[in-house]
C-alpha positions as CSV (number, residue, x, y, z in Angstrom):
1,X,48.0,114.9,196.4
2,X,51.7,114.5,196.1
3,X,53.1,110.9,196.3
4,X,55.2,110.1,199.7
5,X,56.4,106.6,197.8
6,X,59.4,106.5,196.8
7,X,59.9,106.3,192.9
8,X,60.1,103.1,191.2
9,X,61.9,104.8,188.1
10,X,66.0,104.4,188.6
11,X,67.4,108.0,188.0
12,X,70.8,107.5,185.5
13,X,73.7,109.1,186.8
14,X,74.8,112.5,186.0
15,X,76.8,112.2,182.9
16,X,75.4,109.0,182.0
17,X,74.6,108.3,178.2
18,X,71.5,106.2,177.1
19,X,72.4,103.3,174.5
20,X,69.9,105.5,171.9
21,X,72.7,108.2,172.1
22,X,75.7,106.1,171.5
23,X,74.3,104.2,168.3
24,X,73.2,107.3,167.0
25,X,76.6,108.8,167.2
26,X,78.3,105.4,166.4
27,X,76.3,105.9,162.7
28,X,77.3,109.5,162.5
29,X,81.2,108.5,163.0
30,X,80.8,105.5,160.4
31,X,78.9,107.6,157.9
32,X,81.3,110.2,158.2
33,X,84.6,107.9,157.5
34,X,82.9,106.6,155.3
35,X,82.7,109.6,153.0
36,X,86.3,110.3,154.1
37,X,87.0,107.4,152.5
38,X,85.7,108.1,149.2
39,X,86.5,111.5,149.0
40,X,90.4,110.4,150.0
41,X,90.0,107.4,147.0
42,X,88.6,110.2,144.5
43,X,91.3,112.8,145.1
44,X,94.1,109.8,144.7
45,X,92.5,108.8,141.8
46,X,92.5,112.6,140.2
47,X,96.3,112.9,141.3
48,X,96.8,109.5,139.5
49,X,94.8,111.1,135.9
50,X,97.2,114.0,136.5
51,X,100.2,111.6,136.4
52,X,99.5,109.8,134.0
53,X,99.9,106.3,132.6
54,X,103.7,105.1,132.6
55,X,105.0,105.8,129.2
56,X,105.8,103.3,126.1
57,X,107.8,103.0,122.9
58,X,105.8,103.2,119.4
59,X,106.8,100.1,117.8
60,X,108.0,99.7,114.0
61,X,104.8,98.2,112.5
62,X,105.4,99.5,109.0
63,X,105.3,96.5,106.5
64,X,102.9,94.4,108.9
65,X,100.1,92.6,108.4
66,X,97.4,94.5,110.2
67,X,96.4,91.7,112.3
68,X,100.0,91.7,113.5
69,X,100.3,95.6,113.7
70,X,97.1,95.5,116.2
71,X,98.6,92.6,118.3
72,X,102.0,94.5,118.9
73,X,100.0,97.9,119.5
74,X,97.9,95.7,121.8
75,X,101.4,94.6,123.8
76,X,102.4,98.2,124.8
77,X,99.1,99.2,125.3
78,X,98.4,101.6,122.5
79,X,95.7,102.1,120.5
80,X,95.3,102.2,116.7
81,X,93.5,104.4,114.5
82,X,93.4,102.7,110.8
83,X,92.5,105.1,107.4
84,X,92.6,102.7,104.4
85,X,94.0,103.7,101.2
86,X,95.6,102.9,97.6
87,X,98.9,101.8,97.1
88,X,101.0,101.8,94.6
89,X,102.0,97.8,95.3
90,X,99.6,95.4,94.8
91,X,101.5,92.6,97.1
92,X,101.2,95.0,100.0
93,X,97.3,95.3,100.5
94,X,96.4,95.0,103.9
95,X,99.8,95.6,105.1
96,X,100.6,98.6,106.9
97,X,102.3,101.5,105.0
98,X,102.5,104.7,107.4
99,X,102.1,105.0,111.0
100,X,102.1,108.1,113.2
101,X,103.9,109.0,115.5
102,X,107.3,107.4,114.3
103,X,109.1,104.1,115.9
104,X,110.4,104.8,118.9
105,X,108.6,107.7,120.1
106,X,108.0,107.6,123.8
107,X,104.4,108.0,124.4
108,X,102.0,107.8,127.2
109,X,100.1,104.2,127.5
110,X,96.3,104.7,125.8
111,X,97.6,106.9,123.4
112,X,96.3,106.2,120.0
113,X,98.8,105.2,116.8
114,X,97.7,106.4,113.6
115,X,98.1,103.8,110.8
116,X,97.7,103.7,106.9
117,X,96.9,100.5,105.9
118,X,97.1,99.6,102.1
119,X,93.9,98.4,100.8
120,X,95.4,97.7,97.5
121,X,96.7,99.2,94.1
122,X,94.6,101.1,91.7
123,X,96.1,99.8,88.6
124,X,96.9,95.7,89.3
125,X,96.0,95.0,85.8
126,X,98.8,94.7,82.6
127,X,97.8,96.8,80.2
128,X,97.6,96.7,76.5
129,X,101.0,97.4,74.9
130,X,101.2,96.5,72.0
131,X,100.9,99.3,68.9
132,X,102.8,101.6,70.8
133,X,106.5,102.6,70.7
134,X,109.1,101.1,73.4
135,X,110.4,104.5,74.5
136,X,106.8,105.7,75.3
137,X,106.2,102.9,77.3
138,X,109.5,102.8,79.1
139,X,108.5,106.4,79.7
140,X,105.4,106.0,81.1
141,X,106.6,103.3,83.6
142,X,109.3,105.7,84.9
143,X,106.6,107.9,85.5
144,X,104.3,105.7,87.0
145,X,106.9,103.5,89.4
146,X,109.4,105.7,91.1
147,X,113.4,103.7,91.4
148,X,112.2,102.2,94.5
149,X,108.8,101.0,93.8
150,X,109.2,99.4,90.3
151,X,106.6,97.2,90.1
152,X,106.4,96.7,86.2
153,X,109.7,97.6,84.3
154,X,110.7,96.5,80.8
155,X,112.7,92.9,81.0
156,X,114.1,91.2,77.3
157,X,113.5,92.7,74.2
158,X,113.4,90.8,71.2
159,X,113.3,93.0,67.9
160,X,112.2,91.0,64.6
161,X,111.0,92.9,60.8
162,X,107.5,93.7,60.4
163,X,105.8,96.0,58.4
164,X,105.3,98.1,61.7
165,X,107.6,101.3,62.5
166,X,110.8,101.1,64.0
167,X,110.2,100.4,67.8
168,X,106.7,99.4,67.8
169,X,105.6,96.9,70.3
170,X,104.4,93.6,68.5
171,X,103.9,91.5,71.3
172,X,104.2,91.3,74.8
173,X,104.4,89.0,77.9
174,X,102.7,88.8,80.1
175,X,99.8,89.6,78.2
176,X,97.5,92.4,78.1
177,X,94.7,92.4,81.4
178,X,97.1,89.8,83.4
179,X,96.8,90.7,87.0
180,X,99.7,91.1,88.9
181,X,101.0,91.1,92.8
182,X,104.3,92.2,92.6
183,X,107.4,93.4,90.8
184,X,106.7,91.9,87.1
185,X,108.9,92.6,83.8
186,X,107.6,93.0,80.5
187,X,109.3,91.0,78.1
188,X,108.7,92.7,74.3
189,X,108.4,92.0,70.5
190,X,109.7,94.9,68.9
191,X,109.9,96.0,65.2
192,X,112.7,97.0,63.6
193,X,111.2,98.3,60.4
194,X,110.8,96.9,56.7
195,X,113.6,99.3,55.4
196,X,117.0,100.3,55.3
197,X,117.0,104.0,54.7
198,X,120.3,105.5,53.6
199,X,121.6,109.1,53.3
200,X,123.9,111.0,51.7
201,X,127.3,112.0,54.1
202,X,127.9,115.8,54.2
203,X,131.5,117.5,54.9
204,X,132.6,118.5,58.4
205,X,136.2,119.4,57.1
206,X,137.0,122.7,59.0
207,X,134.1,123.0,61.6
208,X,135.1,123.2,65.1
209,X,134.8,119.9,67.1
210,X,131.4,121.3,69.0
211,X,129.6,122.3,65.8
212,X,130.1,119.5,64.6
213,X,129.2,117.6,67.6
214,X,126.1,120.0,67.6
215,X,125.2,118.8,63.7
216,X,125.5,115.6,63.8
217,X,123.7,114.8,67.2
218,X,121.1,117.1,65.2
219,X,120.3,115.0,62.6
220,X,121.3,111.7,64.7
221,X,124.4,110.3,63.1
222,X,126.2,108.6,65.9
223,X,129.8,109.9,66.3
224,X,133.2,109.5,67.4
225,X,136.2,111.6,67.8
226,X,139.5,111.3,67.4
227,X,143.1,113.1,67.8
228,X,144.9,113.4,64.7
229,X,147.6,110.5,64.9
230,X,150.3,113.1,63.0
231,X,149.8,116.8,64.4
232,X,149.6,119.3,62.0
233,X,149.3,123.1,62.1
234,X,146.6,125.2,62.3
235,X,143.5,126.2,64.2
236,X,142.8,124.2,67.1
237,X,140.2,121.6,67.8
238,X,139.0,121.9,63.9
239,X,137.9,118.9,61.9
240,X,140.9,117.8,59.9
241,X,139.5,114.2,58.6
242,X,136.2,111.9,58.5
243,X,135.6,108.7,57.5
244,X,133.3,107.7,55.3
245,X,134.1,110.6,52.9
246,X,131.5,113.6,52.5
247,X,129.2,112.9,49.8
248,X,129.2,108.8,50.5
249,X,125.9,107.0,50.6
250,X,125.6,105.2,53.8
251,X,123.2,103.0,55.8
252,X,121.2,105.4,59.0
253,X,123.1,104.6,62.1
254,X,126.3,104.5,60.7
255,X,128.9,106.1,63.1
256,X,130.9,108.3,61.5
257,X,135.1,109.3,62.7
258,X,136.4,112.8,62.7
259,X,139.5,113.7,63.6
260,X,140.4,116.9,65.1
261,X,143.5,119.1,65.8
262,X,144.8,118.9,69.6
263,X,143.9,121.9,71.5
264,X,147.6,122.5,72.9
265,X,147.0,126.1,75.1
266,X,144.2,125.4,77.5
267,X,143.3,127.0,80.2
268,X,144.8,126.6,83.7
269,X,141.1,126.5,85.1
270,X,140.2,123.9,82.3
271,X,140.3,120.3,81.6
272,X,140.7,118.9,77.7
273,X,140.3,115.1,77.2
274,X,138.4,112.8,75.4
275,X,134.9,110.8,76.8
276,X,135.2,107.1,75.3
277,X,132.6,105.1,76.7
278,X,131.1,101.6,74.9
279,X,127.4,101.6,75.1
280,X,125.3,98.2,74.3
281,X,124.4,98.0,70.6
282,X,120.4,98.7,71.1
283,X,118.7,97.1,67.8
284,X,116.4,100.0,67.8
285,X,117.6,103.5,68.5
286,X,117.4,104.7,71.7
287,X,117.0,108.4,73.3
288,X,120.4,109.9,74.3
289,X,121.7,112.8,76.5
290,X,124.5,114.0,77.4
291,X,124.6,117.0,80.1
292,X,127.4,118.2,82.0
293,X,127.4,119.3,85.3
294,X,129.9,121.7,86.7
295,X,131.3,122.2,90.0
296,X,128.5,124.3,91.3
297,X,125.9,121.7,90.6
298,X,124.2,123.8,87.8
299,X,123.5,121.5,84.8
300,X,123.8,122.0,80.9
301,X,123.0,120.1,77.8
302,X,126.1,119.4,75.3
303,X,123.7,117.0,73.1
304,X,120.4,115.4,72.8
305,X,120.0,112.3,70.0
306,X,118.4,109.2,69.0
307,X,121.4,106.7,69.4
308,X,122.0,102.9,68.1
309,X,124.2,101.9,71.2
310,X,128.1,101.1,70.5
311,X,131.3,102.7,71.0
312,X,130.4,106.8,71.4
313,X,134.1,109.1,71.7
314,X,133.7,112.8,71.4
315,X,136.2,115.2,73.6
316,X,135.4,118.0,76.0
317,X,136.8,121.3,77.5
318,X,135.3,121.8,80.8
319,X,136.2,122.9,84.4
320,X,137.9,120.5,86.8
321,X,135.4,118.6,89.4
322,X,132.5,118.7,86.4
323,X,130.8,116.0,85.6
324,X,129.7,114.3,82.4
325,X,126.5,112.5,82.3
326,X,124.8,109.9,79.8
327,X,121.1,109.4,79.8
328,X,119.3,107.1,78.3
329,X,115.6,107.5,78.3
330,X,116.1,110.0,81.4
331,X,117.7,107.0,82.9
332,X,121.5,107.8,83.9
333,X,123.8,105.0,82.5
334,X,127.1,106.6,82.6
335,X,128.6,109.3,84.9
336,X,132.0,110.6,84.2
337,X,134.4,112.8,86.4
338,X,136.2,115.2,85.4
339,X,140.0,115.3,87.0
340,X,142.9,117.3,86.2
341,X,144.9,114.4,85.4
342,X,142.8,113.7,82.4
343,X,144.1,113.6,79.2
């Protein structure tokens, strides 16, 4: 039997929303900025990866201590990537010796900096010289050390008789297994030999000046040339005089004079004068070259010797802007241009 009584329930209003339905959507609405949120952070952050960090310039760290080179990387932000390997100078291990990229490259911050880091020298021991010859040994230390990193070179050279060959290392300093950090010299004991050897003078009367430049340097008799003081006739640039006579006995090492004739028609394109350079007087004999080198750069060999040092005159007949070039022990000591005011 239906109920006449009015309901005790209160009906909501059309329209009306119950609390329930208001904190439910008041969730939805937070959950959903919330992801907004995020998702808005993560894009900015993947535009900011595509950008990039600000950019930086690779310092010089070449010649630093590595400590030093990791705290300057450290500065700009970089990063370093270190190999380890030999160098040639001793005083530079743990010093850096190569770095990639260059100084002054602009790169991004984070990148990585290659360096080489020295971890030492294989060789920082002296080694045993003695017994062998001072031209071998200046040799092999040209060889060995580059002109900008000599490290050991040859200092004073004293040279004393012994029974030993001529130019045999007797003694040396520092001595043999010494260890060494840095650019050292050698100072040398050096034989000069027990004997005097002497040999008979032969005749260059009548040989042109360049054979006989060509014979002597040959058999190593150190030379100079000279213009006949009173001009005579007859073939040009011959031998007309030498001193000592031919057939004289004299001491090996002795320089010997030759006068020649004047070459009076040269060439237009040509140059004739006389080189007349003073060496120092080696007491051991040294390896000499001579080369010239003409304007084109290509290079030729007027004579190769075993020299005393001195006074050295012998005269020439090349083109104008050559060059004449002394070497001793593949070491250049004298460079001569040729001009066309040369006489």
């Amino acid at each position: 039997m239906k109920s006449f009584l009015p309901s005790l329930r209160r009906r909501r209003p059309i329209g009306s929303e119950s609390p329930e339905s208001r904190y439910f959507r008041l969730v939805v609405w937070s959950f959903a900025g919330i992801l907004f949120l995020a998702g808005a952070a993560g894009i900015s952050a993947f535009l900011l990866s595509l950008r990039g960090a600000e950019e930086t310039m690779v310092p010089d760290v070449s010649g630093r201590e590595l400590v030093d080179a990791l705290l300057l990387l450290q500065e700009r932000g970089l990063y370093p990537e270190v190999q380890l390997r030999y160098f040639s100078d001793p005083a530079l291990k743990g010093h850096v010796i190569g770095q990639d990229p260059e100084p002054g490259t602009l790169v991004r911050a984070g990148r990585r900096i290659g360096l080489v880091v020295s971890q030492g020298a294989i060789i920082d021991r002296i080694a045993d010289y003695r017994g062998r010859t001072l031209g071998d040994v200046q040799t092999e230390l040209q060889t060995m050390f580059p002109s900008s990193e000599k490290l050991l070179q040859v200092g004073s050279v004293t040279y004393v008789f012994d029974e030993s060959a001529v130019g045999t290392i007797i003694e040396q300093d520092p001595s043999p297994d010494s260890q060494f950090s840095g650019a050292t010299e050698l100072d040398f004991v050096v034989s000069r030999g027990p004997d005097v050897d002497t040999f008979s003078l032969p005749s260059f009367i009548g040989l042109s000046w360049s054979d006989a430049m060509i014979i002597l340097a040959r058999d190593d008799v150190p030379f100079r040339f000279m213009l006949e003081e009173q001009p005579t006739i007859g073939q040009e640039g011959v031998v007309v005089g030498q001193a000592p006579e031919p057939g004289t006995e004299v001491v090996v090492g002795t320089p010997v004079e030759l006068s020649i004739r004047s070459l009076r028609d040269v060439p237009e394109d040509r140059v004739f004068g006389m080189f007349d350079r003073t060496l120092p007087e080696y007491a051991v004999p040294v390896e000499l070259r001579a080369e010239v080198i003409n304007p084109d750069g290509e290079a030729s060999t007027l004579f190769e010797m075993i020299h005393p040092g001195g006074r050295i005159v012998f005269p020439y007949l090349l083109a104008a802007g050559s060059n004449i070039v002394l070497y001793r022990y593949d070491v250049e000591v004298i460079r001569l241009p040729v001009r066309v005011d040369e006489e």
